[in-house]
C-alpha positions as CSV (number, residue, x, y, z in Angstrom):
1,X,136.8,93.1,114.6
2,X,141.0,93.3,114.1
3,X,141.6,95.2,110.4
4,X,143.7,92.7,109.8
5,X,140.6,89.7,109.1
6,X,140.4,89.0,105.8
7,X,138.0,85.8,106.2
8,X,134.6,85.0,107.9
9,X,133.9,81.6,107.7
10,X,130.7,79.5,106.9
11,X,127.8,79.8,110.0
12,X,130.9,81.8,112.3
13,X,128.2,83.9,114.0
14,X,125.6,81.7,114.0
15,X,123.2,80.7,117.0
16,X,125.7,83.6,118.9
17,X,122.4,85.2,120.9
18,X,124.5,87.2,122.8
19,X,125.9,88.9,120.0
20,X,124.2,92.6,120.0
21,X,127.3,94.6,118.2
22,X,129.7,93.7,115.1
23,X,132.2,96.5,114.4
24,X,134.8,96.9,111.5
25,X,137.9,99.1,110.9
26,X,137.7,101.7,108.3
27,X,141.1,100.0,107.2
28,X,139.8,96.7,107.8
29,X,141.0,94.1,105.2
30,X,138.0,92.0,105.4
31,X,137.2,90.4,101.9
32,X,134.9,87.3,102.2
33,X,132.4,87.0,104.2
34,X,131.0,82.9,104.0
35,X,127.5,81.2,104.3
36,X,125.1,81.8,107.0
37,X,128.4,84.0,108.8
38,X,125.0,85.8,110.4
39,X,122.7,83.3,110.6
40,X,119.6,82.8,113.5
41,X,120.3,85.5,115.3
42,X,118.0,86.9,118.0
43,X,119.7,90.4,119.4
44,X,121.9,92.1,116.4
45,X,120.4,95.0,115.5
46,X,122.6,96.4,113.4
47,X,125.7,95.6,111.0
48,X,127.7,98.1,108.6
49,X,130.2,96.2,105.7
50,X,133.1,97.5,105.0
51,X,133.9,98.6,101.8
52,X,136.4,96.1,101.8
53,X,134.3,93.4,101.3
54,X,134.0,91.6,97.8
55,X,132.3,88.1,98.3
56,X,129.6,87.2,100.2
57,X,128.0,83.7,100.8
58,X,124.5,82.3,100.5
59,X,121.6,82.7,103.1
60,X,123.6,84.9,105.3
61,X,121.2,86.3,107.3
62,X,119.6,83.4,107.7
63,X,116.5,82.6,110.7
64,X,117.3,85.9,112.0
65,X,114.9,87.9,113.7
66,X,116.6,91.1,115.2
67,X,118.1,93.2,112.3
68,X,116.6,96.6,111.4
69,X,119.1,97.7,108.8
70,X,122.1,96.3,107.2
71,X,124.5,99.3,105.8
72,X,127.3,99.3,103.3
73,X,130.8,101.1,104.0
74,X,130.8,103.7,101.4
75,X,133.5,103.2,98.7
76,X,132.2,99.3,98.8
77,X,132.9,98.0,94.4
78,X,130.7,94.8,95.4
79,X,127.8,95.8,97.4
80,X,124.9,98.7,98.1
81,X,122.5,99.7,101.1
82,X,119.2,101.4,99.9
83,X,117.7,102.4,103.0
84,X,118.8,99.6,105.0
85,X,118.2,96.9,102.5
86,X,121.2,95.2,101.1
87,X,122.4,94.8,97.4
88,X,123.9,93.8,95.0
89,X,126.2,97.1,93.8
90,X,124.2,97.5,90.4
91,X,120.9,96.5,92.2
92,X,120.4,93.4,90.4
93,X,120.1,91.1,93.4
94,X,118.0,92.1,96.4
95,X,119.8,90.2,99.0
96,X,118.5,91.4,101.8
97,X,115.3,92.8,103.6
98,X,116.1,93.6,107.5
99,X,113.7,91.0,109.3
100,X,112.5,94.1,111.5
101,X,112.5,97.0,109.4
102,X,109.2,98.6,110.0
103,X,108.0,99.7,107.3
104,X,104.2,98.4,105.9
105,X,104.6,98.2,102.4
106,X,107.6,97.8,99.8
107,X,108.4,98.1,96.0
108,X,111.9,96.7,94.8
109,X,113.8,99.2,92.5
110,X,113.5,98.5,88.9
111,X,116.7,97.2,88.7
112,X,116.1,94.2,90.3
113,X,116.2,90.8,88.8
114,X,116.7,88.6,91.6
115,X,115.5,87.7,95.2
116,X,117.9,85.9,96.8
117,X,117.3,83.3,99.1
118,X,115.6,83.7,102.7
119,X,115.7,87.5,101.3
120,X,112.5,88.7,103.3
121,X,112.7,85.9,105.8
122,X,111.3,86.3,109.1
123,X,110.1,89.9,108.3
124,X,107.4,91.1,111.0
125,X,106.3,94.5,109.3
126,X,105.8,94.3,105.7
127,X,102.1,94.0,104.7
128,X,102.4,94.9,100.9
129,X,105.1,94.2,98.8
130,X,105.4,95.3,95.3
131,X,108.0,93.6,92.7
132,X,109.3,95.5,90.1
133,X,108.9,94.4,86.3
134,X,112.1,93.3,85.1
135,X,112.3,90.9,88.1
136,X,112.9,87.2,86.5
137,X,114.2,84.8,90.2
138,X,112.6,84.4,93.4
139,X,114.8,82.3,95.6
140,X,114.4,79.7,98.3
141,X,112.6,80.2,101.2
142,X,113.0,84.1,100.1
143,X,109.4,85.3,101.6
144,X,109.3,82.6,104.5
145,X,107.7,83.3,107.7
146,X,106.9,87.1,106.6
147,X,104.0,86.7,109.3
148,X,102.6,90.1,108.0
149,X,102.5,89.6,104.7
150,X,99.0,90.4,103.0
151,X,99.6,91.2,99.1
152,X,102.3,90.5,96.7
153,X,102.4,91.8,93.3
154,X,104.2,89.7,90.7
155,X,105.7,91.0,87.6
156,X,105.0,89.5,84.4
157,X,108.9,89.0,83.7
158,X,108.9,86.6,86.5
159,X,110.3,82.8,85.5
160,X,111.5,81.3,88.7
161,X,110.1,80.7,91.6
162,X,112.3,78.3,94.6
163,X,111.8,75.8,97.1
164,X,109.4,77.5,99.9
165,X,109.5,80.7,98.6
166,X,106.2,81.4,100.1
167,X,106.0,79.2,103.6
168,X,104.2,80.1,106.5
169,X,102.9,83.8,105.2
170,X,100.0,84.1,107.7
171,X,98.1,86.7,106.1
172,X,98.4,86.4,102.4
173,X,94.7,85.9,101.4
174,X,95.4,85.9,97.4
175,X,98.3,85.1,94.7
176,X,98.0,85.1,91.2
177,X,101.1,84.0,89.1
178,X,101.9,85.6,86.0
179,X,102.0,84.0,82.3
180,X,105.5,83.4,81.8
181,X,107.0,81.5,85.1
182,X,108.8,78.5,83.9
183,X,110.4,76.9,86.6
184,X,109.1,75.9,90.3
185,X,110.5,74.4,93.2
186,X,109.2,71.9,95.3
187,X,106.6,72.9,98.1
188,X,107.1,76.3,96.5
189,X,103.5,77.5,98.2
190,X,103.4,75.5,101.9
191,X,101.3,76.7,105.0
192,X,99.6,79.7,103.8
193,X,96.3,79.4,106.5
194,X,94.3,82.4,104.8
195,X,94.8,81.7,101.1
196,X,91.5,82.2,99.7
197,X,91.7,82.2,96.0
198,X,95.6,80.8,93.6
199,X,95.4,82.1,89.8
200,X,97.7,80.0,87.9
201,X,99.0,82.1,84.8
202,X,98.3,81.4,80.7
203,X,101.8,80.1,79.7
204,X,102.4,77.9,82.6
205,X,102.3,74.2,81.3
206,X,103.6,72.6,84.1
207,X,103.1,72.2,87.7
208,X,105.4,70.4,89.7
209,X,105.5,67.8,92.6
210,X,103.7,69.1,96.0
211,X,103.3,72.6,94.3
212,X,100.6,73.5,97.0
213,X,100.3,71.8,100.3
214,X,100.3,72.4,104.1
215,X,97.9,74.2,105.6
216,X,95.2,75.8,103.2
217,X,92.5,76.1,105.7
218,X,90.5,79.2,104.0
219,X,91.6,78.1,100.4
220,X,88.0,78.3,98.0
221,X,89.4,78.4,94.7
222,X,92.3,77.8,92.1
223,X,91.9,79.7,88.8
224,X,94.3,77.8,85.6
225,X,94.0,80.0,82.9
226,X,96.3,77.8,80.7
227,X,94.5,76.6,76.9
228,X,97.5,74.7,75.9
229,X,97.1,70.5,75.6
230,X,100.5,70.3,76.7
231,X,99.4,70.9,80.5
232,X,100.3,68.2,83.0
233,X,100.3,68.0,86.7
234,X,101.9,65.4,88.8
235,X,99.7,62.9,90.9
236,X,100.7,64.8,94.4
237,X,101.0,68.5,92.9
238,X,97.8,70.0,95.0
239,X,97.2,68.3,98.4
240,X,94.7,70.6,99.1
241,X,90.8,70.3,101.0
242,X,88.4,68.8,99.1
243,X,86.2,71.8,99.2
244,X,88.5,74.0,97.2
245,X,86.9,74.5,93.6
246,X,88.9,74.7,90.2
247,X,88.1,76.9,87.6
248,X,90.0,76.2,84.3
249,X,89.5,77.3,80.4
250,X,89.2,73.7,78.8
251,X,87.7,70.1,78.6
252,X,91.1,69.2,78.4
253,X,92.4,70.7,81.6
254,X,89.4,69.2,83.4
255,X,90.7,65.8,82.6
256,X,94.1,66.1,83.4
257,X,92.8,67.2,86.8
258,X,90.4,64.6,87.4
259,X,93.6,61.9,86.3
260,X,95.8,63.3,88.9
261,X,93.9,64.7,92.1
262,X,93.6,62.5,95.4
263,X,90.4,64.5,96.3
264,X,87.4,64.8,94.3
265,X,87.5,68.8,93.9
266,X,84.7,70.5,91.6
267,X,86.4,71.3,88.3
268,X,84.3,74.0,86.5
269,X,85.3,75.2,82.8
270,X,84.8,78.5,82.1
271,X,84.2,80.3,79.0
272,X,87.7,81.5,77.5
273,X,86.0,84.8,76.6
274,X,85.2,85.7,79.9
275,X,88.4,85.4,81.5
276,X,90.0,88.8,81.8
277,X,92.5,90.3,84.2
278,X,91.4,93.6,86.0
279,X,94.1,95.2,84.1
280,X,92.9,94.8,80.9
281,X,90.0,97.4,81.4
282,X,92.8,99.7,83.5
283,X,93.7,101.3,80.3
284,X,91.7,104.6,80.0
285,X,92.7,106.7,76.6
286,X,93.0,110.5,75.8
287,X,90.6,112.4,73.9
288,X,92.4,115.2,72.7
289,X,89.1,117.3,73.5
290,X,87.3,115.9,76.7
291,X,90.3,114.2,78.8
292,X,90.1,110.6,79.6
293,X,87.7,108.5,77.9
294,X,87.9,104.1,78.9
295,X,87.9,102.8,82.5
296,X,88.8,104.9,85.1
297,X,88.8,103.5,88.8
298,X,88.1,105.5,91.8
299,X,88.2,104.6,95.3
300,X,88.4,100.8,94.5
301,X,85.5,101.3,92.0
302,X,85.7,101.1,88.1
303,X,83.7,103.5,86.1
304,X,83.0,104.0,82.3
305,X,84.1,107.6,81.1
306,X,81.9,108.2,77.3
307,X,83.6,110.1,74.4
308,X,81.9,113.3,76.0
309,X,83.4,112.7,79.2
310,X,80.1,111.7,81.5
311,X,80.0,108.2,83.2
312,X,77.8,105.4,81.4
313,X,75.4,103.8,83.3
314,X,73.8,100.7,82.3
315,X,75.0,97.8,79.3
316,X,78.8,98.4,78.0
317,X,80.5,96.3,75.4
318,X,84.3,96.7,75.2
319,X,86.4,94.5,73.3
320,X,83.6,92.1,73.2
321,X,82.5,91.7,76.9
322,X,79.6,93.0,78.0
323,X,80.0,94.9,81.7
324,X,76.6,96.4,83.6
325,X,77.4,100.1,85.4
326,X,75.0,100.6,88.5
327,X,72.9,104.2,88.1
328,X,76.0,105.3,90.0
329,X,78.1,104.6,87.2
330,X,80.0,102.4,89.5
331,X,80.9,98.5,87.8
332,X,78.4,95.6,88.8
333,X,80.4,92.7,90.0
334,X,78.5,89.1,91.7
335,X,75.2,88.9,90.8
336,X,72.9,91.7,90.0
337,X,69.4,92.1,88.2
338,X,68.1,94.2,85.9
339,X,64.6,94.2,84.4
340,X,63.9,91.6,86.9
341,X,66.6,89.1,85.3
342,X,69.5,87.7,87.4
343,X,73.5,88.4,85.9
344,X,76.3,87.4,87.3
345,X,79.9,89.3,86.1
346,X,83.6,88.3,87.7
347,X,85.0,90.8,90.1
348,X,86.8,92.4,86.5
349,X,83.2,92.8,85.8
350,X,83.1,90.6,82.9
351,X,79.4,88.8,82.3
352,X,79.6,85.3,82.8
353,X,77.2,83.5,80.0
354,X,76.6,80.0,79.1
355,X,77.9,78.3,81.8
356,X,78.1,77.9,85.5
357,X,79.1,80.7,87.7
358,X,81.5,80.0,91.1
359,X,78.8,79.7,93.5
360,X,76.9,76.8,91.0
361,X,74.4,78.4,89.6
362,X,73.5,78.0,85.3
363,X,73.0,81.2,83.2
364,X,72.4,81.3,79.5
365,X,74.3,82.5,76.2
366,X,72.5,85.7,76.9
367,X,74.5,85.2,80.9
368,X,70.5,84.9,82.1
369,X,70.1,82.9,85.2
370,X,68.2,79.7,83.9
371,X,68.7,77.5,87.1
């Protein structure tokens, strides 16, 4: 491109598939580069700003499928390349993730606070992607298509979440979204075919219009851990299959369930008690003497580590749950007997008692299977 450009305008690239190479000066005067400039692009592999540039517009990269890296011009005051991925100079918005970078797995630096829109879009590689705490915006359509996509980890400093953010992730089998999101966009979870199991965080009161929809073919369960009586749901938030079960903490949030859902869904209230994130028992502490003492988890196992340092085996109580470790030491999680009685604990190996467990099955106060 001449040095002398100082303007790319809105969608100028766009739909150009036989555009493989896009060079700029090192004097180049190139300022402002507008929306979608690089948008649905099949054959770029490769694009270095100059350090010129101070504006950039919305969804730039937009639909494209060929880009491995996106540099920066060094001596660029707007913008940053870490390895390829493009940002915001101080970090602070991730805008973005090459659609063919090849690496598996990801974690956004701790500076982070935003995900711009269509920022992992079309992204054939990525398998686990880890966001940093500290991270409050997930923009439109910002995970879409990320075919690979099998694990996300949310931060708990996470409010917003856009319009499609996740569409058409093939592979993500789980998502659990943390207390404090406060805003949602419309079919903000659409098409996810191997969903198996949505936790819906404590301090979200609100669910929006078509919240969940598409396809949900392998979808089982929804998990609502809100208490509060301020929890609503709109008439066409879930258009889910009938089959999928709810497990919520309330009476309450039963009923504003059974108002608002077209299908007629199993709603199951658990007991508040029992609901515990794996994290909670991830928090081993020092004995100044004998080393760790807590939970300790080991090849995707969680074991008990006593004051003297050897493993329990059989009934724990921590913080008021009971948990049964196999004579392995290893954690008990489904159902499990002992003394010729039936248990059943939550995969965070908490005991489920007086009420009925996921598969529909009754155990007592004392979590005994009665029927």
């Amino acid at each position: 491109m001449p040095a002398s450009l100082e303007y790319i305008g809105t969608s100028a690239f766009s739909f150009s598939q036989k555009l493989k190479k896009l060079t700029f000066s090192s004097s180049s005067k190139l300022e402002l580069i507008s929306h979608e400039a690089f948008a649905n692009l099949s054959n770029l592999e490769k694009l270095t700003l100059p350090k010129s540039v101070k504006t950039l517009g919305s969804n730039l990269f937009r639909l494209t499928t060929s880009l491995k890296h996106v540099d920066v011009e060094e001596g660029n005051e707007s913008f940053a390349s870490v390895d390829g991925v493009l940002f915001s100079k101080d970090k602070t918005q991730l805008i973005y993730y090459p659609s063919q970078k090849n690496d598996e797995s990801y974690k956004t630096p701790k500076e982070t606070k935003e995900l711009a829109s269509y920022s992992f879009n079309k992204n054939s590689y990525l398998k686990k992607l880890e966001l940093n705490e500290g991270l409050e915006k997930i923009g439109t359509f910002a995970f879409a298509d990320a075919i690979k996509l099998e694990e996300i980890s949310l931060p708990n400093s996470l409010e917003t979440i856009e319009r499609l953010a996740f569409y058409g992730n093939l592979e993500l089998k789980e998502l659990i979204l943390p207390d404090n999101v406060k805003n949602f966009g419309k079919h903000v979870m659409n098409g996810l075919p191997k969903l198996k199991s949505l936790t819906i965080g404590n301090n979200i009161n609100s669910l929006p219009s078509f919240f969940l929809s598409g396809v949900l073919d392998s979808l089982k369960e929804i998990h609502i851990k809100n208490k509060s009586t301020e929890f609503s749901v709109k008439k066409d938030t879930f258009a889910i299959p009938e089959t999928v079960k709810f497990y919520v903490t309330s009476e309450h949030i039963k009923d504003v369930l059974k108002s608002n859902l077209s299908t007629s869904n199993d709603i199951i209230v658990e007991k508040v008690d029992n609901i515990k994130q794996e994290t909670d028992v991830a928090k081993p502490k020092k004995n100044s003497n004998q080393g760790v003492v807590g939970w300790v988890k080991d090849k995707g196992l969680w074991y008990y580590l006593n004051e003297s340092g050897s493993m329990a085996t059989g009934w724990v109580k921590d913080k008021g749950l009971w948990y049964y470790l196999n004579e392995s030491g290893s954690m008990a999680t489904g159902w499990f007997t002992v003394s010729g009685k039936w248990y059943y604990t939550y995969n965070s190996g908490d005991l489920l008692v007086n009420t009925t467990t996921p598969d529909g099955y009754r155990v007592n106060a004392n979590g005994e299977w009665v029927g």
